[in-house]
MARNU-444682 format. One record per residue: x, y, z of N, C-alpha, C, O in turn. Coordinates in steps of 0.02 Angstrom, whole numbers, plus 50000, padded with zeros to 5 digits. Atoms other than C-alpha are relative to their C-alpha. Layout:
XYZXYZXYZXYZ;...
***
This chain:
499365003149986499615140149418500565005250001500365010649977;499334996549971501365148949466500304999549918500054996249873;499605000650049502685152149332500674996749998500964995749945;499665007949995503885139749379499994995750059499844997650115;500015008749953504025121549471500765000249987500895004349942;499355002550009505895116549470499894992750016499374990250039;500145009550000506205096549472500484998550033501035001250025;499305004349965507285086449581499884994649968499364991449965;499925009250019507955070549496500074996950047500324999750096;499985000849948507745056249603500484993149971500754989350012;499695006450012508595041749482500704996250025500874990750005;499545003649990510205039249572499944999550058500484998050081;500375002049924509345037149750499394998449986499304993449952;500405004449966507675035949800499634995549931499314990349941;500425005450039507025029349611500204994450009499904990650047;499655004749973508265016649603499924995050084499934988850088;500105004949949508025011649795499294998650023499084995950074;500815001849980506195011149786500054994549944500014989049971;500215006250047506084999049628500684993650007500574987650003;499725004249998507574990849644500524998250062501024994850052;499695001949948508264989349818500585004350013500845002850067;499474997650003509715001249796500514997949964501075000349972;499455004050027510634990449691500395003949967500975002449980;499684997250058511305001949557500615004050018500545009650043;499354997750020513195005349543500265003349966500295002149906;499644993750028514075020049508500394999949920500455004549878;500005001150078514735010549349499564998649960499604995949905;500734999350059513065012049281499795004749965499445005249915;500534992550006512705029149287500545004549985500405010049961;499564994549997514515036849289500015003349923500045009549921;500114997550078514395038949069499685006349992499895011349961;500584992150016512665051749094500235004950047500095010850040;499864992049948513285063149228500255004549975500045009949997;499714994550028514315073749124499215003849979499035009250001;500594996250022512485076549027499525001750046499145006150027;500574999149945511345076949182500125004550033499805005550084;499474995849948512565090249244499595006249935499455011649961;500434996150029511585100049089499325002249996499035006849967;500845003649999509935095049115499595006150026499035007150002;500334993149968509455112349221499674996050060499154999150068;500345003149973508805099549359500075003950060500675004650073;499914996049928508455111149548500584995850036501084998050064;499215000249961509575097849613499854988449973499424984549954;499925008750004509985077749596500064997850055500465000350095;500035004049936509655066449731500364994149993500134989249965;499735004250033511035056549721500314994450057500644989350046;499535001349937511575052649911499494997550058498874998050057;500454998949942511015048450073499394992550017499444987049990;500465006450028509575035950098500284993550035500544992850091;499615006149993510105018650086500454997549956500554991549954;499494998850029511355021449976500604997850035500954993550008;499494999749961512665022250117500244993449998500814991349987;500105007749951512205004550177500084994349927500504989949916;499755001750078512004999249991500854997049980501174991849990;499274999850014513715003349921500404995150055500544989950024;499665004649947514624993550079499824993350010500164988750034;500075008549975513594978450086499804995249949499844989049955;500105003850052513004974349914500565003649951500874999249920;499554995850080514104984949778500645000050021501025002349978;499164997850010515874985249847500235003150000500855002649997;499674994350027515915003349827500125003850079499785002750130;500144994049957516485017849942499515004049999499325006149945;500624995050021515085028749974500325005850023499955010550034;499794991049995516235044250012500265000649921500245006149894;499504999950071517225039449829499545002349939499605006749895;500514997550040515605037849748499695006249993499575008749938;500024994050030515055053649793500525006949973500275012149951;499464997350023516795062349750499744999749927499595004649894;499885001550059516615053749598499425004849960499535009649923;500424993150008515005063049568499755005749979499385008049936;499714990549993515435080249609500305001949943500055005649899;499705000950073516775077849479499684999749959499815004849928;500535000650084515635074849333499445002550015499004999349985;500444997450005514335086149391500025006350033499545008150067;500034993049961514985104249457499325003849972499405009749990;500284994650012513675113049398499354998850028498895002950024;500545003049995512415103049461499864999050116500194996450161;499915001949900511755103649674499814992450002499384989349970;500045007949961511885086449754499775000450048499995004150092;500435001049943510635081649868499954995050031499894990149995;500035006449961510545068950002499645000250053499645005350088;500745002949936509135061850133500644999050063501224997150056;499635000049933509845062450312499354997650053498845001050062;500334999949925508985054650467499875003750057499505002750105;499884996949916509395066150593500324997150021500774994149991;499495003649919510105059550752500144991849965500644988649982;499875007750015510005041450666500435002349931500674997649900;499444999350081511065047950502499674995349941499174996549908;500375002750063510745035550376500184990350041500254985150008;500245007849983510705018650505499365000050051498925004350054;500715000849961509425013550624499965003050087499525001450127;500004999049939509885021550784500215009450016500245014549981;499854992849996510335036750869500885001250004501244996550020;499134999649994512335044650863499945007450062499555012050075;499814990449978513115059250971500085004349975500395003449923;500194994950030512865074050928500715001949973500685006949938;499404998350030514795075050878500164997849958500565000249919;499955004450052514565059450774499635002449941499855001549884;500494997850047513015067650684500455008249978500375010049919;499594992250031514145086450657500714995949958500904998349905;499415002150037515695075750599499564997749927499884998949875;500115003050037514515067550481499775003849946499835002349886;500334993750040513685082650410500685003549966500765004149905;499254997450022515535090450398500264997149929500404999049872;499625005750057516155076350307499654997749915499984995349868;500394999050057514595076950165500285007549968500525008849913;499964991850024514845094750140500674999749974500725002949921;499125000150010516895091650124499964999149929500175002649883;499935003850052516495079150005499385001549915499334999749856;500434995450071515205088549888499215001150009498935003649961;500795000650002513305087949941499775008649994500155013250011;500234989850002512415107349916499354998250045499215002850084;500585000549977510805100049988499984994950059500354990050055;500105006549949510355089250145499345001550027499155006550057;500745001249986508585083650168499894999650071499704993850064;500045002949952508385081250341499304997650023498845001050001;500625000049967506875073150442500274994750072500824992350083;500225005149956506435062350587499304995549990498774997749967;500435006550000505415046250596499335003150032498775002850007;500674997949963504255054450724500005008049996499935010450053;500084994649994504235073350669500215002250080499855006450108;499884998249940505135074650845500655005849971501255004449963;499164993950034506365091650775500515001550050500995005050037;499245001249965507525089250918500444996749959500954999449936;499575004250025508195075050841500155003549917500134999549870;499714998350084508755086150663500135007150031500345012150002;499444989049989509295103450760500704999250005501115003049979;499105002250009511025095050794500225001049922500575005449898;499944998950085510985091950602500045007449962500565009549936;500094994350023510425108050542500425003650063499865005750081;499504995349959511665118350682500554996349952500844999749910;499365002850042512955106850597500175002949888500675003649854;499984998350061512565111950413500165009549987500375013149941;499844990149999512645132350468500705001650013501025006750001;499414999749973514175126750548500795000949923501255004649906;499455000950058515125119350392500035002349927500445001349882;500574995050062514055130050261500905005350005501275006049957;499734992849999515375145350338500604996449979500964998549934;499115004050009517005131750344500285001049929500765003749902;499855002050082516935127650178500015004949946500225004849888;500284994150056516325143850112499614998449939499715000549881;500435001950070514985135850005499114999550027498964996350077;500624999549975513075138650025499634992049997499584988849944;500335007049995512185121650083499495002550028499495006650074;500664998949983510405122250092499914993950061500194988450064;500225004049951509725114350235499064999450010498715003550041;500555000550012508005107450200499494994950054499384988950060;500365004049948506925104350340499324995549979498814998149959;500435002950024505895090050303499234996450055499294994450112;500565004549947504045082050380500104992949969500384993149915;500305005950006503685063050366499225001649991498855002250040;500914998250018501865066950303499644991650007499794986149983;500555007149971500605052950370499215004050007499095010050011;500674997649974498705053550403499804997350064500084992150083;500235003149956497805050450548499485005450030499385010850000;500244994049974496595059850684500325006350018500015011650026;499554994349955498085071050755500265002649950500485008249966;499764996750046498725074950578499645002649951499415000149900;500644995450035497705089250522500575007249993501015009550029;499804993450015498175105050428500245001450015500835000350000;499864996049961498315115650536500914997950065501315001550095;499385003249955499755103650639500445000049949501045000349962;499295002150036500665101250479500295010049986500815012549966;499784991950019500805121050458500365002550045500805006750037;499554997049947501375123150630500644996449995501114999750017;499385001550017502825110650580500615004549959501205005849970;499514997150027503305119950449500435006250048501015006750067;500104993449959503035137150545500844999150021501355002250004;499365000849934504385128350691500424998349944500835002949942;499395000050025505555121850555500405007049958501015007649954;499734994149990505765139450495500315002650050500925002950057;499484997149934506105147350652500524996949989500975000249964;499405001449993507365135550663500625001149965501194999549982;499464997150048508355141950538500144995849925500654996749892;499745002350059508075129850378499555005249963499115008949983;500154995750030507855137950225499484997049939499285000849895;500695006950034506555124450132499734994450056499994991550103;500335004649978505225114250178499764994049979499524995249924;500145005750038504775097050130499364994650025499214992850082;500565003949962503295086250135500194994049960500184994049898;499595008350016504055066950116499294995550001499124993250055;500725005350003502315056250072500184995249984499994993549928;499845005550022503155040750077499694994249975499894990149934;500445006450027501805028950063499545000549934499224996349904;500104997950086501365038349901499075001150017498725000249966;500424998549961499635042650020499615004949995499015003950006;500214992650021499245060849979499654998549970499824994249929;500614997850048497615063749898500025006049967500085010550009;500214992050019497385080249781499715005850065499885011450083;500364995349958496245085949909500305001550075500165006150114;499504998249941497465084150051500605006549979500735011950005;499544994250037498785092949931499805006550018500005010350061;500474993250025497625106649876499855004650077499695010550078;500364995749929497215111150084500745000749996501025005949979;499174999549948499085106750147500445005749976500665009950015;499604994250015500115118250018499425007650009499545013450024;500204991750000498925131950017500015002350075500015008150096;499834996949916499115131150211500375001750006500345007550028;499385000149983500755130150224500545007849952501025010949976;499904994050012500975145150074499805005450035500245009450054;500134994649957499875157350169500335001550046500335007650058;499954998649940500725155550325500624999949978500945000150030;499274998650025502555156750223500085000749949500394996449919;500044998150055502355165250082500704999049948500734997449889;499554998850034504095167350048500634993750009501204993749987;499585007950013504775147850087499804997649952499214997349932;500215003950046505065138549957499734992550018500104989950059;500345004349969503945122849986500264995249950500384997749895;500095005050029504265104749913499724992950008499824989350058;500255008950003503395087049869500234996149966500304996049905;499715005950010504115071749886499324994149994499034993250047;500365004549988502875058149845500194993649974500784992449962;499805007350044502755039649764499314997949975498794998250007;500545001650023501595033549646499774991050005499544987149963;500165006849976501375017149743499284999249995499094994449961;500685001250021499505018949746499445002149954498855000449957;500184998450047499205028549591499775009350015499545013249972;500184993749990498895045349669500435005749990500295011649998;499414994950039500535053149599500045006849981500365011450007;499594996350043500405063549461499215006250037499255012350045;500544995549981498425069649531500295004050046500325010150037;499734996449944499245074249688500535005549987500455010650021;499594995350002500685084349632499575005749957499565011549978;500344993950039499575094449492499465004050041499245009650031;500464996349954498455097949622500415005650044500225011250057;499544996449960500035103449727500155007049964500055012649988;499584994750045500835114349587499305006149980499425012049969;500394993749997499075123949567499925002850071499675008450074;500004996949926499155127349762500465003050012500415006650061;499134992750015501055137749728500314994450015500714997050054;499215005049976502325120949768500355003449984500095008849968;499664997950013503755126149732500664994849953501054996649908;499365003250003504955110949714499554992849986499194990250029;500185008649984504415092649653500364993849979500664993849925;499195004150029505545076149650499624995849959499124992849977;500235006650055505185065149495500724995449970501314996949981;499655004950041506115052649403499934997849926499414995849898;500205001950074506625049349222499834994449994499994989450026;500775003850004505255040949156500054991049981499574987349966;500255006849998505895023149146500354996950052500554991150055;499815002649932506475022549311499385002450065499435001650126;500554996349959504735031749379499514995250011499584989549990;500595001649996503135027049427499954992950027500454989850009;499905005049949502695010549547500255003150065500115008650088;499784998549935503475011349697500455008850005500585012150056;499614993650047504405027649604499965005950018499745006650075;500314994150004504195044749586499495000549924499414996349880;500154997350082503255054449435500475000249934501045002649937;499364999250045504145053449277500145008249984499735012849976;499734991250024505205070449237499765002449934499535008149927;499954994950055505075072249054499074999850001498755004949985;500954999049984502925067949086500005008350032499685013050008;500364995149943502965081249230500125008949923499755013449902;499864992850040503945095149101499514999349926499375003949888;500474998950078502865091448947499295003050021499025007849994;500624994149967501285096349056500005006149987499755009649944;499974994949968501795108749140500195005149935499675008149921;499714999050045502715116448995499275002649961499315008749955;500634999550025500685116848902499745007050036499405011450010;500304996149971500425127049046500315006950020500115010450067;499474994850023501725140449005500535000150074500905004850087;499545000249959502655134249163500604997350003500744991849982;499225001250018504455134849179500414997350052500615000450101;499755003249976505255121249236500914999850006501314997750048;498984998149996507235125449199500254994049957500844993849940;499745005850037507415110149105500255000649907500035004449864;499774999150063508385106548945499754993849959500124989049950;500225006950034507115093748838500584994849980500554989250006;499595004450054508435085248736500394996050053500474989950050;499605000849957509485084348883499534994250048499774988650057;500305006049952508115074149004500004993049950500164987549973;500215004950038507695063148839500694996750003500794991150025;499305003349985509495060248834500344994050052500664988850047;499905005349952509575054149002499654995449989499904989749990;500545007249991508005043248987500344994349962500444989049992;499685005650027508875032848849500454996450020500564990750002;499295001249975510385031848940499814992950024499944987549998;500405003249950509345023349085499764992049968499824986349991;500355004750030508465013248962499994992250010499574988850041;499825005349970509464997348954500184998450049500114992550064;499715001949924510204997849121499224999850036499244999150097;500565001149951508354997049182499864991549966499644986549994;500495005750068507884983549033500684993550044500464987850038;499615002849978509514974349131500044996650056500334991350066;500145002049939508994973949299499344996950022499184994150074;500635007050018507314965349234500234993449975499924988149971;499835006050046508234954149149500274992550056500184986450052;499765003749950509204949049320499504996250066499604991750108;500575002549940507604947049427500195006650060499825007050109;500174993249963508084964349520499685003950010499435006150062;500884994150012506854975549468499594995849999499794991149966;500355004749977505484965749513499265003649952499085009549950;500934995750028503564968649409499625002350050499195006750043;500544997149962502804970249562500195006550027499725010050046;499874992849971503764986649626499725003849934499325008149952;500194996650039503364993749448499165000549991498975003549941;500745001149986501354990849491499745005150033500085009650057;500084994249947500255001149582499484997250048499034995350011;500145001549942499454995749743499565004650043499795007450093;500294993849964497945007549798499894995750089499594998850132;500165002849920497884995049977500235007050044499815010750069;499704994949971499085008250053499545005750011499605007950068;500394994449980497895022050055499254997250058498855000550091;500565003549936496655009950171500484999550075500455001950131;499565002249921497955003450294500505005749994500895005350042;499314998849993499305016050249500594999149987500975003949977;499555003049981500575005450252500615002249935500404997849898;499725001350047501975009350101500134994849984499954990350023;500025005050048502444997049976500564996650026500554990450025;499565007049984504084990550050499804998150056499964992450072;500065002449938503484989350206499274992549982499264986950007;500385006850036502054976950120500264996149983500074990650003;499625003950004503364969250045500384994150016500514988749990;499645001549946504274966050188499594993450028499794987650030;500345004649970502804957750268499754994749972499514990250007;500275005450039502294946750139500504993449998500414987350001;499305004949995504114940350135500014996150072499984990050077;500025002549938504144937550311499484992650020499654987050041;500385005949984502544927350330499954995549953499584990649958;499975006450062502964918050160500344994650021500144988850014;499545004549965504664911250261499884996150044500174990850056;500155003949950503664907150399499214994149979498864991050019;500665003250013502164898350304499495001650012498984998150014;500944997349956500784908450370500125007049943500355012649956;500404993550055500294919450204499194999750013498885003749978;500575004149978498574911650278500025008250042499805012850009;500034995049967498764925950407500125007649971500185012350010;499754994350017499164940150294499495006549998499665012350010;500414994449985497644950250290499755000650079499715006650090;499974999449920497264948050502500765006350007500745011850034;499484994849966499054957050515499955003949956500285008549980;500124995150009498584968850374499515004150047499565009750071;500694996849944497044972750479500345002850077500095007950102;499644999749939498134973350641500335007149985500195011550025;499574995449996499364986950569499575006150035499795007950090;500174993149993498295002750592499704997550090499835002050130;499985002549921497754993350784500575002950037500565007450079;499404998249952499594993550836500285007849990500595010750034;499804993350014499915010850753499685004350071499915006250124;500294995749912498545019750874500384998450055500565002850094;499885000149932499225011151006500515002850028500595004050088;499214996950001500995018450971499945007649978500445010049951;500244995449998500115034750960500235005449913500415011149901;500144997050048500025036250779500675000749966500585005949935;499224999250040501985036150695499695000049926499254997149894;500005001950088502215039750523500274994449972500884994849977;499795003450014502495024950449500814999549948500844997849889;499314999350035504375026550392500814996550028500964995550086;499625003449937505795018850449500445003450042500695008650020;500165006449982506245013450575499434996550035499364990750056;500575003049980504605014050630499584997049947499104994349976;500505005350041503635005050489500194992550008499844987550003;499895008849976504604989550536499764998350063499524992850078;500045004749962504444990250691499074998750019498814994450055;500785003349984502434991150688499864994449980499554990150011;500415007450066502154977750535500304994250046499924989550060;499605004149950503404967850653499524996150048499344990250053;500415002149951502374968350788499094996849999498774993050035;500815001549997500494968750715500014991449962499494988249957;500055006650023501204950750629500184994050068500024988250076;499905006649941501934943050801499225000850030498974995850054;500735001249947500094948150884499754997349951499724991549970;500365005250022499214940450748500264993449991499854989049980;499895008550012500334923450730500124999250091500474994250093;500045001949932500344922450942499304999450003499204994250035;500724999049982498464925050949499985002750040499435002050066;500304995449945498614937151082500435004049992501035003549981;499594992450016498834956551070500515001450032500415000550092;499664999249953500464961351132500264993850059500524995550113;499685004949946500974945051232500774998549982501164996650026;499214998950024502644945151149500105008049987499555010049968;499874992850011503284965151127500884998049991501294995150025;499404997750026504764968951028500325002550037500015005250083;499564996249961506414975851105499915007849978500005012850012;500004992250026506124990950996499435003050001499405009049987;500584996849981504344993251034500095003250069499985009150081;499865000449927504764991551218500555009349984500245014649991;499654995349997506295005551189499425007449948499555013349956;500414995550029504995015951083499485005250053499345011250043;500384999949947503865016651248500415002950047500225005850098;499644996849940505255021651337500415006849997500815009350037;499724993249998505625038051253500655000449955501045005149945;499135000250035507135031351148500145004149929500645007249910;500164998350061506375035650977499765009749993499785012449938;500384994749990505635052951019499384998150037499194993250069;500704999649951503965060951078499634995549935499854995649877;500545001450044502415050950993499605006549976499585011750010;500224994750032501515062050885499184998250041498895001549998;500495001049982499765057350979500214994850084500674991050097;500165006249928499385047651166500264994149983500164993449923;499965007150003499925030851164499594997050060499534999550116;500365003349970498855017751230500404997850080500864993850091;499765001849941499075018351416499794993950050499904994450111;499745006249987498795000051449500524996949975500814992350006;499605003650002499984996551341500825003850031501375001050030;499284995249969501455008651416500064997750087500554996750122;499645004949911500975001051608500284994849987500734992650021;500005009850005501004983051534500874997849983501174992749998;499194998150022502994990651448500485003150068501055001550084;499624995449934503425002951611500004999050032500535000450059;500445000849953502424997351740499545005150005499495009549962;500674995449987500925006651812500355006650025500815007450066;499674992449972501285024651833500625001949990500775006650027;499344998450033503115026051743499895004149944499355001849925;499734996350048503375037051612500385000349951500824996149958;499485001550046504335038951469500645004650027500565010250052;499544992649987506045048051499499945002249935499555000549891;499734995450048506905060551385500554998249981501115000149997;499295003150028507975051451297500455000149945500814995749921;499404997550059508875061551163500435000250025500605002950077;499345000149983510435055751138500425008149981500325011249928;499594997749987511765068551190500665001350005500645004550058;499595000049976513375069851205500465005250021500975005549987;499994993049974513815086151298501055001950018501455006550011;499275000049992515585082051345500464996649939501024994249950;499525000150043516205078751170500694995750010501234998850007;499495005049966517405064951222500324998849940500944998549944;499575004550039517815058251048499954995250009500384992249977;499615007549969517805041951123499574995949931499904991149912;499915004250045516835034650969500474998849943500574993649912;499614999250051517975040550852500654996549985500924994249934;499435001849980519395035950952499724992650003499974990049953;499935005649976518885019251004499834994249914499914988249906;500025004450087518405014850778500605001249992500824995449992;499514999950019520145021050742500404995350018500694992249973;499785005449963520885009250862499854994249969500304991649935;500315006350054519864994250780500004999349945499924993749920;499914999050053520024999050640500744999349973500834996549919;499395001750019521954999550634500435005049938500525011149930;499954995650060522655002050473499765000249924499985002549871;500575001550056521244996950364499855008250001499795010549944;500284993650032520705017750402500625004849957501195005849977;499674993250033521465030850287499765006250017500085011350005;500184992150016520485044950318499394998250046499144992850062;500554998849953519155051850428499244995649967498774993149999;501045003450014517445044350320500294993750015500064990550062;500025008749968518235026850331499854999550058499384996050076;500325001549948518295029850502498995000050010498654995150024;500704999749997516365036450502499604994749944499064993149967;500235007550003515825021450399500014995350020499594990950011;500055006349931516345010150527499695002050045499594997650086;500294997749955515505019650630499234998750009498914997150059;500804999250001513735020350570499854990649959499364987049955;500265009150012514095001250493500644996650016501044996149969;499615003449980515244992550572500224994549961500514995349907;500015006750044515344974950512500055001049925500514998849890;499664998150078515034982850330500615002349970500835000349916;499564995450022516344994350319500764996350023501284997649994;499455001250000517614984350403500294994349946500884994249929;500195004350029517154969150294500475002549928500944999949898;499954994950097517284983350115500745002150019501135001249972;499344999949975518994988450221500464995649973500974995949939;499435007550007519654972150214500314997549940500884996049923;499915001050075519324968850044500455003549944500725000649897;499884997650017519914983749990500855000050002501245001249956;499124999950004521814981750068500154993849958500614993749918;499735003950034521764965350006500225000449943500794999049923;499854999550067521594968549848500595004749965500925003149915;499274995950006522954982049837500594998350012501095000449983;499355003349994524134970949925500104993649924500624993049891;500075002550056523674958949784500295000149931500624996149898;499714996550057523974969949644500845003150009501255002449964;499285000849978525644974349718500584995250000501174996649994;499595003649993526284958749733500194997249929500744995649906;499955002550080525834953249552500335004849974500735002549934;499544996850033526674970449497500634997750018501034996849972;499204999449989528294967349589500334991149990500904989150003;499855006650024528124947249524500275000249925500694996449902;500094998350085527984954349331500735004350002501165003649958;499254995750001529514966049371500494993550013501104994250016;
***
């Protein structure tokens, strides 16, 4: 084994939005940050995600304030945040002026780290991103890592040797970490054990990291397998916000490792500290029916079909509303069908919806494909990226016609118009103050003007009752 692992915390993103939906509010957590800001942690994942979408549509909060707020109670500490690429943190694609304003505007506001990936390992869609982070890296005069990330999936086309040439190309491109994102918590040891030692040989001197989830119990094997192959970087979670749908727990991973004279950077007292913190505010959100027992479970199905745990979720919910749980294993069986046919996607979103989507309308129609999604259809047509494998070319005539093609349909915007910017400010009125309000209306419309609204109200509110009391 190596002589140190460093840890990314993941409890104020992805643990939190894997077990409990994203729910958790900045007045939960704002008390431990001063101490988590001691902790020696490589970096906190505190941003990004579904966080954005979170804060605006369930919590009330700003998500530029929140992470201000943050920063403030944690200088010493890097802030890290998950980025889409070209889709940012909603479901679609932006211009490439919308995606550099947006990167700008993280960096302004405090992030040191930005995860980036794409849905379909297509790295067009995250060079805008990463040109944007070299850009505002110099503005600001502050070093932001820019961490090129994979969507890690299995299949026939995802072998070794393809995931090494990912990394390979996201070097060239100029990030300075690599990331392997195993969302469906999927990774075997023995996948580990080949993938990092591939991916060290052929970049000795990148630092490499794993993201996984211990949705189907293959967690803690998989990363120890990783960390004897040289990892470099792995994200866990304190330990009573870990494990299920989760990451690894932190103070588990450092008591190991730690046996094994490896130096993790961590300050014991300081993680235990946090864990207590955590404690009741987890014991709280059981209490409400938020944290749910079954995300804290472990689920080895996923390593048969694949599929991650919310996206199971998802589908269970779906065909519960519609009365057909009767059909639930036919459209488990279906998923990995419609996957091939869509030439193999990593299951992540927004493609994990839109397969489970589809492999449940062909099994409650009784016929494959006689209904097709708008977003399958735009998937076929080049909107999403390249497919990582062939797609089934009956089903691309039956979408294109016979003999069409997909175009090239990264979005662009070459002539820099402004015109989204300009045309939210306008609608927006004088609900915006400042440039992120605008870019939260941007990437959620309806949310942000909604959290807008609320927000003047309430100030005119408090105004009027001061100058009633005077």
């Amino acid at each position: 084994m190596g002589k140190q692992v460093r840890i990314t915390e993941t409890v104020l993103r992805d643990a939190n939005q894997s077990l409990m939906a994203t729910r958790l509010p900045y007045a939960d957590f704002e008390d431990i940050l001063e101490t988590m800001d001691k902790a020696g942690y490589y970096s906190v994942e505190c941003w990004g995600g579904a966080t954005f979408d979170s804060c605006l549509r369930y919590l009330g909060e700003d998500p530029w304030e929140r992470l201000r707020n943050i920063r403030k109670h944690m200088p010493n500490t890097k802030l890290q945040m998950l980025l889409r690429g070209q889709n940012l943190l909603g479901y679609k694609h932006y211009h490439d002026d919308v995606v550099e304003k947006f990167v700008e505007l993280a960096i302004k506001n405090g992030i040191d780290i930005i995860r980036i990936f794409d849905a379909l390992n297509d790295f067009r869609n995250i060079e805008t991103a990463l040109k944007a982070v070299k850009t505002y890296s110099k503005k600001y005069n502050r070093h932001v890592i820019a961490s090129g990330c994979i969507s890690y999936t299995q299949s026939p086309v995802h072998t070794v040797e393809k995931y090494v040439e990912m990394c390979k190309k996201l070097v060239a491109m100029g990030f300075e970490t690599v990331c392997l994102k195993d969302m469906a918590g999927t990774m075997s040891p023995f996948e580990a054990e080949h993938l990092i030692k591939g991916i060290k040989a052929a970049l000795p001197d990148v630092p490499v990291i794993l993201h996984t989830h211990c949705t189907t119990g293959m967690a803690y094997m998989t990363i120890t397998k990783a960390i004897e192959s040289g990892v470099d970087v792995i994200d866990c979670a304190t330990s009573c916000f870990s494990n299920g749908t989760s990451q690894p727990a932190t103070e588990s991973m450092y008591y190991a490792l730690s046996q094994y004279g490896i130096d993790c950077g961590l300050n014991e007292k300081v993680i235990n500290q946090v864990n207590d913190y955590f404690k009741p505010i987890k014991q709280k959100y059981i209490d409400k029916g938020t944290l749910s027992p079954k995300s804290m479970g472990t689920d080895a199905q996923a390593l048969v079909y694949k599929v991650p745990g919310g996206m199971l979720s998802n589908m269970i919910a779906n065909l519960t509303d519609m009365g057909a749980m009767d059909k639930f294993d036919a459209a488990l069986a279906e998923i990995p069908a419609v996957r091939k046919d869509l030439g193999y996607p990593p299951l992540v979103t927004p493609l994990s919806q839109m397969v489970g989507n589809q492999a449940v309308t062909n099994v409650l129609v009784g016929e494959r494909y006689k209904n097709i999604s708008n977003e399958v259809k735009n998937y076929f047509r080049g909107e999403y990226g390249i497919a990582p494998a062939p797609v089934s070319q009956e089903l691309q005539d039956k979408i294109l016609g016979a003999g069409n093609k997909p175009t090239d349909c990264r979005i662009e915007d070459s002539k820099r118009t402004g015109a989204d910017f300009a045309k939210a400010k306008e609608e927006l009125g004088d609900l915006a103050r400042s440039e992120e309000d605008v870019m939260s209306y941007i990437c959620y419309p309806k949310q942000a003007k909604e959290f807008l609204e609320k927000r003047k109200a309430k100030e005119e509110n408090i105004v009027t009752y001061t100058i009633e009391a005077i």
